[in-house]
N, C-alpha and C positions, 0 to 999 in steps of 0.2 A: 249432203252426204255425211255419214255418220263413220269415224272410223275409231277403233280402239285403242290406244296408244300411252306410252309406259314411261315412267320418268324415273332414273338413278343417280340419284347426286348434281340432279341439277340437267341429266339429258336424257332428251325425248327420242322415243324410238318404237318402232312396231317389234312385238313378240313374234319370234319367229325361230323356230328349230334351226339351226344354222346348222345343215348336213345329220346325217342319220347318227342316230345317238346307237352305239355299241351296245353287244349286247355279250354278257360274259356269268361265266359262274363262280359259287365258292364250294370251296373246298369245305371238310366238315369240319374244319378249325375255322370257318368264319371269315377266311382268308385266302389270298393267292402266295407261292411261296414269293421271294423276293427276287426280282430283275433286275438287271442295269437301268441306274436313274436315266430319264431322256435328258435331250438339250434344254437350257435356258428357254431357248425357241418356243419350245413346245407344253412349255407351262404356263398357268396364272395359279396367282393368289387368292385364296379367299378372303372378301373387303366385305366391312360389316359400314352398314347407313340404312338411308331410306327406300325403299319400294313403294311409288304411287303409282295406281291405275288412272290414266287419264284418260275420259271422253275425248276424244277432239272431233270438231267440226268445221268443216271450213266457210268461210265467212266474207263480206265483203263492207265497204264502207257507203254508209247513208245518213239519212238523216231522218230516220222514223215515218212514222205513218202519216201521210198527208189527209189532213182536214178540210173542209168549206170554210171560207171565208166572206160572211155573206153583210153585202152595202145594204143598207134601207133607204135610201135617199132614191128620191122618186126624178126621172130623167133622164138623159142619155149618157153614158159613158164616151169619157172626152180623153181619158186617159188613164192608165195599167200601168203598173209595175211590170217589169220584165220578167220571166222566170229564173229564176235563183238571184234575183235582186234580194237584198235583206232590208224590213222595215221597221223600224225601231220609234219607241214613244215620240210622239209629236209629228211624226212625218206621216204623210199621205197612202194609202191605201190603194185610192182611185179618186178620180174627179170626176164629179158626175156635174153639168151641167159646165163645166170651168170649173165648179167650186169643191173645194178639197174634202174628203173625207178621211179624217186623221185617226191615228193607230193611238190608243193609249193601254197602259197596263190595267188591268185588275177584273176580278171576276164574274162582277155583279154587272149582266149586258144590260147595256141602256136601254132604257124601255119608256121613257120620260121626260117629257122637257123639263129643264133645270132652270129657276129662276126666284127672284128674291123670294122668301120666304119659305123655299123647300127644305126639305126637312128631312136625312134618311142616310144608310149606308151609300149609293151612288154618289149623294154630293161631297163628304167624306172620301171617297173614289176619286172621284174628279179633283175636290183640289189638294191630294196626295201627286194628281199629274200635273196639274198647274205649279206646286212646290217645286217637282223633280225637274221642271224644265225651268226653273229659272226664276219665278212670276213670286214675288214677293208683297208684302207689308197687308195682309190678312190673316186672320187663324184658322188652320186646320181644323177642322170638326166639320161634325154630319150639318151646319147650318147654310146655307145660298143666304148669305147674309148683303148689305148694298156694297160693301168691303170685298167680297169675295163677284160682286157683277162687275166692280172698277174693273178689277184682273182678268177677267173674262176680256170687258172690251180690249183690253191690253192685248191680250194674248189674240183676238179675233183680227184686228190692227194689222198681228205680224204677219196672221195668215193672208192678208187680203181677201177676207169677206166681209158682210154687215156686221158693225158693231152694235148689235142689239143688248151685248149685256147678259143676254140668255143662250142657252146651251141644250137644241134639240135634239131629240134621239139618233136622228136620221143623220146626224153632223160627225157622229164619232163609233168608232168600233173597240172593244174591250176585248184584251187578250190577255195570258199569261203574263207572257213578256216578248221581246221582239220573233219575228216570224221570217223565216226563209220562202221565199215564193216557189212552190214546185210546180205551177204551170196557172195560165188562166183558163180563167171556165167559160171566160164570154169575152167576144171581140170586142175592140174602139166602137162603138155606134149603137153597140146594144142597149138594147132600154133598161134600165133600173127601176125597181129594184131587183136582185138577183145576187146566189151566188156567184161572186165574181171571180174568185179565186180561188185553188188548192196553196192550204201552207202546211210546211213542218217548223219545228222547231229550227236556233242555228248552230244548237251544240251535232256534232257530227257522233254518231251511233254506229258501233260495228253488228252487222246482222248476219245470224249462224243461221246455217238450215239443218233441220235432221230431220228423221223420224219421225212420224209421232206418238208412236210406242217408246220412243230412245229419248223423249224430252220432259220427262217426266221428276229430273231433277234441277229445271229451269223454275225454282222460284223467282222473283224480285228480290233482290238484293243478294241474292249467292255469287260470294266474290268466283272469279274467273280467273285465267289470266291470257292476255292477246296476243297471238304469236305474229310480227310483222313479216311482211314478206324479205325484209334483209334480214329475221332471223333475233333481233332484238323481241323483249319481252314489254309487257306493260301491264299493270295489274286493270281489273274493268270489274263491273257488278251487273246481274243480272235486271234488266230495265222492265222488262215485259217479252211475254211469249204467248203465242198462238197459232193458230192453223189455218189455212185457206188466205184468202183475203182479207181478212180480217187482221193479220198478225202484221205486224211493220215489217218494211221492206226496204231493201236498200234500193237507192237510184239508180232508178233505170229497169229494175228486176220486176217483172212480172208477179204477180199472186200464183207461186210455188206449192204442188200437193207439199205437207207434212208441214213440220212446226218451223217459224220463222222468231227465232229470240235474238233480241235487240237487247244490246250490251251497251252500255255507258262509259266513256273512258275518261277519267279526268283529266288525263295529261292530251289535252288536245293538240299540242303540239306536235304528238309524235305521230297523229292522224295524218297530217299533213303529207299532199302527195300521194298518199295511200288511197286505193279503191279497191284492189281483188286483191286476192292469192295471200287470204292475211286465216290464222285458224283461231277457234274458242277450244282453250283446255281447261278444262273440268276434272279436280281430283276425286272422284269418285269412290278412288278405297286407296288407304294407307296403312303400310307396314313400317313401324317407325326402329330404327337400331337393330338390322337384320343382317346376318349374314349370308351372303348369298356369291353365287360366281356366276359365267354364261352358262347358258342351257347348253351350247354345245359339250358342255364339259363333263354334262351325264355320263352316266351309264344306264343301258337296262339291264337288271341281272335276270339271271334264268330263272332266277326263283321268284322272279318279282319283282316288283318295286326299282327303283335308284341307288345308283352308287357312285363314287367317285374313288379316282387313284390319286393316293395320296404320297407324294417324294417326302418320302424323310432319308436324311443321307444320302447314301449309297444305293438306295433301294427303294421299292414301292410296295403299295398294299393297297387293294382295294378292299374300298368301308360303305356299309349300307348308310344312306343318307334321308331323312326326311325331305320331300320336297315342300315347300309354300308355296308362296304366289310367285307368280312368273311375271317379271316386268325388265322392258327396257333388253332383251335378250337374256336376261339374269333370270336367275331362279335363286328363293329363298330357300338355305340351306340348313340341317343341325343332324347333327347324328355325332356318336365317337370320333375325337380327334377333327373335328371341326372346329378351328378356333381362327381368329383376324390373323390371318400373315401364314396359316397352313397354304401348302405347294401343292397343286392339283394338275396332273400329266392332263394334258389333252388327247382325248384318240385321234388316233390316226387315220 
């Protein structure tokens, strides 16, 4: 849902006429003669700041679009992660046969068995995972050198499989970086190979829906900011958008007609807890050092246009006023005798 929403000094609010704006004339001196000032009551000031037009969206908390996660190891699935288990470098994916099929980082998927004498960005890959987990006294480089098969057996040791020394394709899966399980794709007993699992990432993603004529200023990386549902703020950057199925979704949410934009928040702390009733505000247009008061505080004159009644003393005057942008209930104001701290009667 897409709705339009205005921010003054820091608060958010929908534009909205508050009661019928008066309608009055002038006289041919440009003016009303002068009446009894009203009450304190029944006045505001005119306060000069910011006018921003906010998008806002309402939104809920996920964790991005979920991918296949597919084993090549040839046999039957003996054992799954759970859904929303989280699997991180070195740890198991699925066991296929009893024998583990471990998660490691980097982008280049396996495609190759690894053994003395290979030579290439994968084995460089591999023992960047063998380093980060632990596995010491070889050098990092693209060579499967006898130095770098000792480690292997090392590391195959702790998994309890054969220590061959060598590193087949079908033994390990290349990721990013660690994976959140969002459901499996195939039961304990199914045959491998296959995909076996849906994952997303484990950073948690707040996901807006609008429009998809209205989302047209969702690039990647357009700062935002996240309105929680206790009302707290949190700045977030635009992650990715799209439309249908295709677009990220949060947990649990169905492939929604219109645009689904997935926002990133670094302070994941303050996701915590959080699932719905959370909004994406987007400054869309800014009026910066403006004076302006409520919209109720118009007027329409008879001859046109806007005015305001202005208390000076003892007495009032109505003055033709330019309007601006309307935001936050306010409207941006300037005409004669508009200045920060002028006294503006409210109609009655």
């Amino acid at each position: 849902m897409r709705r339009r929403a205005w921010l003054v000094g820091g608060v958010v609010g929908v534009v909205a006429a508050a009661g019928t704006v008066a309608a009055v004339g002038f006289g041919r001196s440009g003016g009303q003669s002068p009446v009894a000032a009203p009450t304190p009551a029944a006045t505001v000031e005119v306060t000069r700041g910011d006018l921003v037009d906010y998008v806002t969206l309402d939104a809920s908390v996920g964790f991005g679009e979920a991918r296949p996660l597919t084993v090549k190891a040839t046999g039957t699935f003996t054992w799954l992660p759970a859904a929303g288990a989280t699997v991180r470098r070195g740890q198991p994916v699925a066991r296929v046969d009893e024998k583990p099929v471990v998660l490691l980082y980097g982008t280049v998927p396996a495609y190759r068995a690894l053994t003395v004498g290979t030579r290439g960005t994968d084995v460089a890959q591999l023992e960047r995972n063998l380093d980060a987990l632990g596995y010491t006294g070889f050098a990092v480089d693209d060579m499967f050198s006898a130095s770098t098969a000792e480690i292997v057996r090392s590391w195959q040791r702790d998994l309890g499989v054969p220590e061959t020394g060598t590193v087949d394709a079908t033994a390990v899966v290349y990721v990013a970086g660690a994976v959140r399980v969002a459901a499996q794709s195939v039961r304990v007993g199914a045959a491998a190979p296959a995909d076996a699992l849906s994952v997303t990432g484990t950073a948690k993603v707040v996901v807006a829906t609008a429009d998809a004529a209205d989302a047209g200023w969702a690039e990647p990386g357009v700062a935002v900011t996240v309105v929680l549902p206790d009302g707290a703020t949190v700045p977030g950057r635009v992650a990715a958008a799209g439309t249908g199925a295709a677009a990220p979704a949060a947990e649990g949410e169905a492939g929604a007609a219109g645009a689904r934009i997935a926002v990133t928040v670094p302070d994941q702390k303050a996701l915590a807890g959080a699932t719905s009733g959370l909004t994406v505000r987007y400054a869309a247009r800014t009026r910066s050092d403006v004076l302006s008061v409520p919209v109720s505080a118009l007027l329409a004159l008879a001859e046109g246009g806007y005015g305001l009644e202005l208390v000076e003393g003892g007495a009032t005057r109505i003055v033709a006023v330019r309007a601006g942008m309307f935001a936050d209930g306010r409207v941006e104001v300037s005409g004669p005798g508009i200045a920060p701290g002028a006294v503006v009667r409210m109609p009655t």
